[in-house]
N, C-alpha and C positions, 0 to 999 in steps of 0.2 A: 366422430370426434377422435382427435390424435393419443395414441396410445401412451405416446415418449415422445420427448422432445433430447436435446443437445444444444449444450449453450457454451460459449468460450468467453472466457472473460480476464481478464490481462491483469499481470504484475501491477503495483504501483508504488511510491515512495511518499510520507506524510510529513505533516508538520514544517518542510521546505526551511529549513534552521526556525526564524519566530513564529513559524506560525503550527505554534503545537496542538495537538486535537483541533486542529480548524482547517489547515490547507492541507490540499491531496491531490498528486499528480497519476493519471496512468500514464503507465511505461511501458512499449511495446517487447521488453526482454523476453519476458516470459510470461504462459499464459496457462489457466485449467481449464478443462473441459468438466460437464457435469452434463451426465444422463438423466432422468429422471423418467422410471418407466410406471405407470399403473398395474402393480402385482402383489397379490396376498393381501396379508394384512398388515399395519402398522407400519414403520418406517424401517429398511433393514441398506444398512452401508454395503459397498460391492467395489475394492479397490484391492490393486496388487503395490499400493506403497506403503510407506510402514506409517500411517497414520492410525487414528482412534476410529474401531467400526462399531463402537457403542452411540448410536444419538445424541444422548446427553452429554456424551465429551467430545463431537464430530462437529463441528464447525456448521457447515451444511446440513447435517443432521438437524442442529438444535434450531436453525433457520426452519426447516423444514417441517419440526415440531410444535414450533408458534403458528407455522401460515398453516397447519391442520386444523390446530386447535379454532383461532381465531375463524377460520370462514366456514368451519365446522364440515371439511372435506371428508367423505366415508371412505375414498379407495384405500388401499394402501398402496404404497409408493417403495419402489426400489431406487438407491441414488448411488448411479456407478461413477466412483471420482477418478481422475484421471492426473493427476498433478503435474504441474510444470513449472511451478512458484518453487521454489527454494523454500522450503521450511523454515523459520525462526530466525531470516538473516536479514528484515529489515525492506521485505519486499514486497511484502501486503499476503502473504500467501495465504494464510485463512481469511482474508477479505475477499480473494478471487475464488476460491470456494463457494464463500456466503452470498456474492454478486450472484454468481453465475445459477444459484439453486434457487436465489429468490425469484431470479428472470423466468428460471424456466417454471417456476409452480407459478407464476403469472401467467402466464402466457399457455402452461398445458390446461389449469383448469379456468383458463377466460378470465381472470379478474379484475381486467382493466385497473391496475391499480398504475395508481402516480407515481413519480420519480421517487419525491419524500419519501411514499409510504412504502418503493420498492425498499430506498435504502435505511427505513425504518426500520423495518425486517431483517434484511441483512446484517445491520449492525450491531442486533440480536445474538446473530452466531458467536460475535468475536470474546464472547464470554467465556466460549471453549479455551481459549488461546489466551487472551490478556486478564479475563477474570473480572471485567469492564463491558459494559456496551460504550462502544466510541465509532465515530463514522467516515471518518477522514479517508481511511484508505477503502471501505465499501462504498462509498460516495464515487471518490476517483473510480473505482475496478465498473460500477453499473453505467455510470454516463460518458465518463474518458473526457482526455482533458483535463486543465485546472479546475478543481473545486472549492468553492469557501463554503463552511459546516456553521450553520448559525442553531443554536438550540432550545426551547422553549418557548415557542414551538420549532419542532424541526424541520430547516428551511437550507435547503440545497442551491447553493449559485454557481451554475458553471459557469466558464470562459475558453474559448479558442487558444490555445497556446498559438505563440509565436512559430512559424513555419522551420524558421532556421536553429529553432532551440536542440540542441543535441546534450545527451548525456555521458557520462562515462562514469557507472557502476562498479565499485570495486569490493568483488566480495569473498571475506578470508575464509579460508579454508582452517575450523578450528571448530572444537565441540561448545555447540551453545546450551546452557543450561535450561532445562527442563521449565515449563512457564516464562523463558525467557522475557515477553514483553513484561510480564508482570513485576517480575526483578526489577526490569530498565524504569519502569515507573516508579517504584520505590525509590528510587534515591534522588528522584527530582523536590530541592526544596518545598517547602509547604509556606515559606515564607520569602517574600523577594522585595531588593528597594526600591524604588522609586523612580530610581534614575535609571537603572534596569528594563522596566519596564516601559520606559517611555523610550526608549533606545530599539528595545525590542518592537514596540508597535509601530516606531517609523521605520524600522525595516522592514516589517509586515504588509503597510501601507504601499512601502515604495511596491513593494512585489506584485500587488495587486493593480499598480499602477502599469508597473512591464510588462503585463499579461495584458490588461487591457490597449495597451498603446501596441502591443508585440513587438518590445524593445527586448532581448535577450537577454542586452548587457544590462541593463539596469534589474532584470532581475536577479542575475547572479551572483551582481555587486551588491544587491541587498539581500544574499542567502549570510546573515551574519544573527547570531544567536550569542548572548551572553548569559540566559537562563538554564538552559537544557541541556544544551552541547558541552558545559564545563562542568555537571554534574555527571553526564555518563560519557565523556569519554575518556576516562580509565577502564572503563569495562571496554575497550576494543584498543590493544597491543598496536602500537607503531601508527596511532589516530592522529597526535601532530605533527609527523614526517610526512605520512599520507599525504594530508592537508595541505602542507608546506611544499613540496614536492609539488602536487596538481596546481598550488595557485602558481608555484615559478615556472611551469611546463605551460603556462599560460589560459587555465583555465578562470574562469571570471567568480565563480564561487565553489565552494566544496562545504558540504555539511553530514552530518550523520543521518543517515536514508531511513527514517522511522525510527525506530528501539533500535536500531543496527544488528548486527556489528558492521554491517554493510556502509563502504560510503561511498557517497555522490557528489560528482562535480560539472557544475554547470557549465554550461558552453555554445558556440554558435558554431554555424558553418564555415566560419573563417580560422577556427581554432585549429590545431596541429592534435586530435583526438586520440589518434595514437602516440603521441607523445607525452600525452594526459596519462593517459593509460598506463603508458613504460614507469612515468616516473610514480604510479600512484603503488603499481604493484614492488619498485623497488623500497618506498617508503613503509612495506609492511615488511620487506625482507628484512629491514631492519630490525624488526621484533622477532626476524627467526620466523615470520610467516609466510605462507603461499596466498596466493587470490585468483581467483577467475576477474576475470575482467570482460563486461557487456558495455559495449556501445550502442545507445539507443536512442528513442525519441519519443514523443508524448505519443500516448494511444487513444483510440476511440475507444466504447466502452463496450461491453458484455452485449454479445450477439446471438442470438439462433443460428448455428450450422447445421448444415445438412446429415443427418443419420447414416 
């Protein structure tokens, strides 16, 4: 029986404007690796990023500490993380963590577990980070692809993204606060209208529609949020220049890429991406900020690699 396994499992972006805690896309941006070796005792973190190597505050760790408890595993496990997610800007980073640890304790101790029940575990971890179990972005990081999050019972639906779907990720360079997701949740109403809401689910509908048919443009024409996106985007400097910028550089939607501060704009193969790009990082220069800027596209999901 194998000693350690290595799993990689990819960036991704949630929510897609209306579809908050429910849709979730992988993005091939960036990606984490997780080791997981059978050694000692207990669960002990092994990473050279400035992340938490406590379990109980390690994203992967607390994944790690359910699938112990639950299948009642005697080894102890060492879990070497590898980070390539961007921390705290809106790009699933402890969700690629918790994907790729719950893959591999499946897979190193046999568990044949299901899709569900992988990312049932997974979205366990994100308690580290948001202070919430939610599944949206470990959903997208385990299967890749569009995902829709249905809950009670927990029920996973992917779909093939459209071939020509391209992204352009814009992400500021500025200090994000500490529990960041959990902030960005905070300030989302607890109370919405009616007409709000029925706005918001035909653009949700439509998106589910564009993924299905693999229309790009109709999904990016329906990345439009009236709920979430006008409650936090003051917490991210120069969000409606950005915005305005990428849609007149011809991109088809722009939304805030999960909690942000990171934003995304939709687009196809016939779009000018680098000019999406130019105009989205001049829209933050206007708040006096910097951005990296990824071009990317949907990913498959969380995989075994080679040792």
């Amino acid at each position: 029986m194998a000693k350690s396994i290595t799993v990689r499992a990819p960036s991704s972006t949630a929510n897609l404007g209306p579809g908050f805690d429910v849709f979730g896309l992988a993005l091939d941006a960036f990606f984490d690796e997780v080791k997981i070796t059978k050694k000692g005792k207990g669960i002990k973190i092994v990473t050279s990023d400035s992340i938490p190597t406590s379990p109980q505050k390690n994203t992967a760790g607390l994944v790690a500490k359910n699938m112990i408890q639950k299948f009642k595993i005697k080894d102890g496990i060492e879990i070497k993380i590898k980070k390539g997610v961007p921390a705290g800007f809106g790009m699933g980073s402890s969700a690629a963590s918790a994907a790729a640890t719950a893959m591999a304790i499946n897979k190193l101790f046999k568990l044949n577990l299901d899709s569900n029940s992988l990312v049932e575990f997974a979205g366990m971890g994100e308690k580290a980070s948001a202070g919430t179990v939610h599944y949206d972005n470990v959903a997208a990081s385990i299967l890749g692809g569009f995902v829709i999050v249905r809950k009670n019972p927990l029920d996973v639906i992917k779909i093939e993204p459209p071939r020509d779907l391209a992204l352009c990720v814009a992400i500021p360079k500025f200090a994000v606060p500490a529990k960041k997701t959990k902030v960005s949740r905070s300030v989302i109403p607890s109370k919405i209208s009616i007409s709000d809401s029925i706005l918001n689910l035909a653009n949700a509908a439509a998106i589910v529609v564009g993924f299905m048919k693999k229309d790009s443009t109709l999904i990016g024409k329906s990345i439009i949020d009236v709920i979430v996106e006008p409650a936090r985007q003051h917490m991210i400097p120069g969000f409606s220049k950005v915005k305005k910028n990428a849609l007149n550089a011809g991109a088809l939607g722009v939304t805030i890429s999960g909690a942000g501060p990171s934003v995304i704009a939709f687009a196809n193969k016939s779009s000018n991406l680098k000019k999406i790009s130019s105009s989205m990082a001049k829209g933050f220069a206007t708040a006096n900020k910097k951005c990296d800027i990824v071009i990317c596209r949907p990913s498959k999901g969380a995989a075994v690699i080679k040792n």
